[in-house]
N, C-alpha and C positions, 0 to 999 in steps of 0.2 A: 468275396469277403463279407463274413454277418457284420451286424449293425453292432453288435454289442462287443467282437472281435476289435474294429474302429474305436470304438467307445475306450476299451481298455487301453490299446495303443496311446490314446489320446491322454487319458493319465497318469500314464507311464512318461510320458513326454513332459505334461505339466511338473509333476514330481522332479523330472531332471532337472529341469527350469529353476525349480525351489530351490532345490539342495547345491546348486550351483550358486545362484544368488545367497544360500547361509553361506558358504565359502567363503563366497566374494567380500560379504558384509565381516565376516570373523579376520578374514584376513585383514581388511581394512580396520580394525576394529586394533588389533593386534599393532599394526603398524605405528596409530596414534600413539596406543600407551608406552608403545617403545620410544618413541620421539621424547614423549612427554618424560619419563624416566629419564633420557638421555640429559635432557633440559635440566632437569631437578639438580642430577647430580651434577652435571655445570656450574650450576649455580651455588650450590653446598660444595663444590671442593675447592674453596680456598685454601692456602696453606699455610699453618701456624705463622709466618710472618706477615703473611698478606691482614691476615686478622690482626696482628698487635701495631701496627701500619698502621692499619684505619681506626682503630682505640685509639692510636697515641695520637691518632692523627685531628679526631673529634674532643680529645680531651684538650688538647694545645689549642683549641679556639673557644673554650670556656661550653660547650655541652653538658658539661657535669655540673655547673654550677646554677640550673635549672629544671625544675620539677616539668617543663615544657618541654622538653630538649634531651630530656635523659631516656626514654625512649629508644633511641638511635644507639644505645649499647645493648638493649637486651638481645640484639642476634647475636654479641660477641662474648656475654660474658655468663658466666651459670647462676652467678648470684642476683638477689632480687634487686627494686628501685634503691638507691641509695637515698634519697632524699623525698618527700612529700611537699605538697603545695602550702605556703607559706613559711618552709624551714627554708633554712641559710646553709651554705657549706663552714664549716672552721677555719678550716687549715685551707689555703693555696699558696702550691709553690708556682714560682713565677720563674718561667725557664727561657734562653735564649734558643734551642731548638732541640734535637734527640735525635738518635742515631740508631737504625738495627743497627745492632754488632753481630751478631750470631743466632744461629737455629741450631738447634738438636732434636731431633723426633726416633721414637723407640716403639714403634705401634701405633699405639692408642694414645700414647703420654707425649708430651713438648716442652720444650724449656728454650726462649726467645729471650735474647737479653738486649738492651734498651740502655742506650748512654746518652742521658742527659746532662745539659750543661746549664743549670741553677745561676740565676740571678738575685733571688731571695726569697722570702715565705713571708707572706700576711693573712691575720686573721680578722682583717681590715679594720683592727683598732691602730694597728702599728706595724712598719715595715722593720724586718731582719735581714740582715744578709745571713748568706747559707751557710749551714756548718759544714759544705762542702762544695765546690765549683764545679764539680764533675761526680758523676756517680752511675754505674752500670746496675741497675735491676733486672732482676731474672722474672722473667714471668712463666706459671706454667699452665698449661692449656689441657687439656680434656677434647678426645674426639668421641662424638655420640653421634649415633645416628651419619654415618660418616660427616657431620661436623663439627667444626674444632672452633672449644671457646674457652676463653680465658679461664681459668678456677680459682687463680691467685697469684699475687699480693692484691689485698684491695687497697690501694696507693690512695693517700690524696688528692686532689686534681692538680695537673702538672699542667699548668698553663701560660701559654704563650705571652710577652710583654705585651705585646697591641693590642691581646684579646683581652688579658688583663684590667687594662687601663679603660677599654671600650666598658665592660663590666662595671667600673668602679664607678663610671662617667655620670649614669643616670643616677647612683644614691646623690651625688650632692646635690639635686636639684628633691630627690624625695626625703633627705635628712639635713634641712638647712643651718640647723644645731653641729653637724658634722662638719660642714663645710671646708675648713681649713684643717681639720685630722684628716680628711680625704686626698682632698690637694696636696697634701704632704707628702702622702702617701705614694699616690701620683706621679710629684716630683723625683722621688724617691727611687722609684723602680724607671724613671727614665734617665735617671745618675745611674743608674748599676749599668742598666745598657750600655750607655756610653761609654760608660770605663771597660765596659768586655770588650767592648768594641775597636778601643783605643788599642795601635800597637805597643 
């Protein structure tokens, strides 16, 4: 056998080696992004309830009622910040808890309906009781990109009494001019409670 016979042999062998090892590396290559895809959409396929769940679920502990905090909706909903740093919210309604009622899904489109049970609404000059003790909202959601977010109603914050009162807790020590419109306030939405509460 010539020397240059060997020779060729030999990179013929090296070249297996190679093309074997791009295999080895494409397939491995292949594998991760599968994985990684697989993850993703784990991740992104909540289902129109699971998302109004955790909206209602973050709004009921007063997250909307901070330019800190408000953040933690933009996975759920398509619209922008609602509020900037140093603005106030208006309107919160002040709820004893919420209920899914129902899902409807048609494709791409949703409609999740939500029955809360109202204690009153302040726009923390003055407590109201509600023009209504119960009330079922339709929400409807939007899937993009297979994930699903709210599109509408943009509701008021519907916020839970304790998360409520936690809230109102710290102005009366930073508006000491308010002090007793606060406390009122206060007292006020822990009178409603009770009376819900009461058989």
């Amino acid at each position: 056998m010539t020397r240059d016979l060997k020779f060729s042999r030999h990179i013929k062998s090296i070249w297996k080696v190679i093309r074997l090892f791009y295999l080895i590396f494409g397939l491995v290559v292949w594998i991760i992004a599968n994985c990684s895809s697989a993850n993703q959409t784990d991740t992104n396929s909540s289902s129109p309830d699971d998302v109004v769940k955790r909206f209602c679920k973050l709004d009921s502990e007063g997250k909307r009622l901070s330019s800190r905090t408000w953040g933690s909706f933009l996975p759920l909903v398509t619209w922008a910040e609602e509020i900037t740093a140093g603005e106030s919210i208006k309107v919160i309604h002040i709820i004893e808890n919420f209920n899914i009622e129902n899902t409807l899904v048609h494709d791409s489109i949703a409609s999740v309906f939500v029955r809360y049970n109202y204690l009153g609404v302040t726009d923390t000059v003055e407590f109201s009781k509600p023009l209504k003790q119960e009330q079922v909202i339709e929400f409807r959601l939007l899937k993009q990109n297979r994930i699903w977010k709210i599109k509408e109603p943009v509701i008021a914050p519907h916020v839970n009494w304790e998360s409520a009162i936690e809230y109102l807790k710290p102005a009366i020590d930073e508006r000491p001019e308010r002090k007793k419109q606060l406390e009122l306030i206060i007292e006020k939405i822990k009178k409603a409670q009770r009376k819900w509460r009461a058989p």
